[in-house]
N, C-alpha and C positions, 0 to 999 in steps of 0.2 A: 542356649547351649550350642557351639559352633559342632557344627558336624565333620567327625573325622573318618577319613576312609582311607583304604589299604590305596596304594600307586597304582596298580591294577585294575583298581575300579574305578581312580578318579579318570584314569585312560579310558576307559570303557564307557564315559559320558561322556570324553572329549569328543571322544568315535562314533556316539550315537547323535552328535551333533550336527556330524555330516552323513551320518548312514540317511538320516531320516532326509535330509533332501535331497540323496542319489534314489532313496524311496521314491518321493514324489515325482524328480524333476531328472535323475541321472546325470544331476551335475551339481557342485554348491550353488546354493542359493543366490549369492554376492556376483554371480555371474547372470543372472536373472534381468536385474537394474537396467537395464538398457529396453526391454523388452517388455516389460511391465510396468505397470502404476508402483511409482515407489510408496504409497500410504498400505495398498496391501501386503507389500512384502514386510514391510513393518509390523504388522499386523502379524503376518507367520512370524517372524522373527522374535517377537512378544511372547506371542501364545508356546512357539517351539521352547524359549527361556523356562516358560513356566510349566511345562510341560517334564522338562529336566530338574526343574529343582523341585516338584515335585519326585521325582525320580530319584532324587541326589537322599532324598530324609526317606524312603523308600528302601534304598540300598541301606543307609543307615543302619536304619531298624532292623533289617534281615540280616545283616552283619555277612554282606557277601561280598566275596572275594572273587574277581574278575579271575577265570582262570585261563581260558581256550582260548586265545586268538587263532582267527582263521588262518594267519601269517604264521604261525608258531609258537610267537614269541609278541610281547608287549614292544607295540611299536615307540622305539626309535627319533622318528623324522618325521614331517610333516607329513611327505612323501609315502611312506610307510601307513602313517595312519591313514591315511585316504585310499587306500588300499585296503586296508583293512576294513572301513568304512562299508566301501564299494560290495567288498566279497560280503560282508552284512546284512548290505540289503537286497542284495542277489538271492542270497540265503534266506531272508524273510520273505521276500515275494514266491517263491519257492511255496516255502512253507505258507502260505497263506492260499495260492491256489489248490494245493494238497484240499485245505479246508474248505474253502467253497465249493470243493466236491461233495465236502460228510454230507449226509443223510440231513442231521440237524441242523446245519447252518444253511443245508438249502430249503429246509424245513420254514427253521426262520425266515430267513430272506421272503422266500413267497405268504410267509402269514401277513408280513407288514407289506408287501406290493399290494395282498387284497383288501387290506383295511385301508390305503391309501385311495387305491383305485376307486372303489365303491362310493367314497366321499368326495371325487372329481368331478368338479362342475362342468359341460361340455367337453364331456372325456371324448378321444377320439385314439386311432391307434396307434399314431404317432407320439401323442402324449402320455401314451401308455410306455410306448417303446423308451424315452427319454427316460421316465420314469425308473424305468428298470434297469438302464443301462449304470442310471447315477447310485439307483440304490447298490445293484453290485458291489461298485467302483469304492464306494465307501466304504461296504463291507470288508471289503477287499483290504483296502490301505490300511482300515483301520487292525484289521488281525498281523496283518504284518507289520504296525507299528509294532503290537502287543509280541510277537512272537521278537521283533527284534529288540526291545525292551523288557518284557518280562520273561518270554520266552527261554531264552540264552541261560538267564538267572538260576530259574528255575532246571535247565537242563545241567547247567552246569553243578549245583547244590540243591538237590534235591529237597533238602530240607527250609526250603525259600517258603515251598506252597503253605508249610506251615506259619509263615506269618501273615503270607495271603488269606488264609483261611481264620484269622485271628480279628476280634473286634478293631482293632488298631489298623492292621493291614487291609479288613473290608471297605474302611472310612478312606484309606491313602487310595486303596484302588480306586471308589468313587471320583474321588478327586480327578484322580490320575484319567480317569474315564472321560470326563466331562472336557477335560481339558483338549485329551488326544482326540476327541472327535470335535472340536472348535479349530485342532490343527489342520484334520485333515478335510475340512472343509474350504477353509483357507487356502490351503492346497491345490484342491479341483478348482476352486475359483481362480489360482493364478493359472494353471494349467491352460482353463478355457483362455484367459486373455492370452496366455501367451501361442494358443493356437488359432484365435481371432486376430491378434497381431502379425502371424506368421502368412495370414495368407495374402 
């Protein structure tokens, strides 16, 4: 059954096409090419696809209707949307350091640095330091994926959580899950090369 969405929303995946790699990279992706391994960018490019159409039978389901553009208004131009893109993941990264303040996610964060740590074979402090720097950084990206993806949805139509909360939308999340953190690994990995390149 072809999935149909309101122009609103089909904009609002166009948007989170490039929110997510002003997320990662603050810039599009396609400007990367030169500076990295083309097989991994491919690789985000893959995973980012499926990461959205996951996303696409998602919106589906919850029957949401993109409403708030940070611009005003449903962008227009290319120009516009990338703009609107941009102020997105401004706005999730925002929101995602908010949360690696709560209580619980730093709660979390530090259960899984001890259970990692503990299990490191010639652990020293620097390997520790690395360690934590990357689990952050993950956690990091990856809630501000969620809050720029799911987030928005949900702020916008309250009534979204109820499909998150529903057999159907538990299974979409997993999904959704598994994928967003294969993205955002992808991610740190072009990141480091393209900060190993840069020097």
């Amino acid at each position: 059954m072809p999935v149909s969405l309101p122009k609103s929303t089909k904009v609002r995946i166009l948007e989170s096409l490039y929110s997510l790699d002003y997320l990662f990279f603050q810039k599009p992706a396609s400007e990367l090419s030169g500076i990295c391994c083309p097989q991994v960018i491919k690789e985000y490019m893959t995973t980012k696809a499926a990461v959205l159409s996951v996303l696409i039978e998602m919106y589906s389901d919850m029957r949401y209707v993109a409403s708030k553009f940070l611009t005003g208004s449903v962008p227009s131009s290319k120009s516009k949307l990338l703009e609107e893109a941009k102020m997105a993941s401004d706005s999730a990264k925002l929101h995602a350091k908010q949360a690696l303040l709560e209580q619980r996610t730093r709660k979390m964060i530090r259960e899984s640095i001890i259970k990692r740590v503990s299990k490191m074979k010639n652990r020293t402090d620097s390997k520790v330091q690395k360690y934590i720097s990357e689990k952050v950084e993950k956690v990091g990206l990856g809630l501000a994926c969620d809050r720029l993806l799911l987030g928005r949805p949900i702020s916008e139509q309250p009534e979204v959580a109820k499909y998150l909360s529903s057999k159907k939308g538990r299974l979409a999340f997993d999904a959704y899950k598994i994928l967003r953190e294969s993205l955002v690994e992808f991610a740190i990995l072009i990141r480091e090369i393209t900060s190993e390149n840069a020097k």
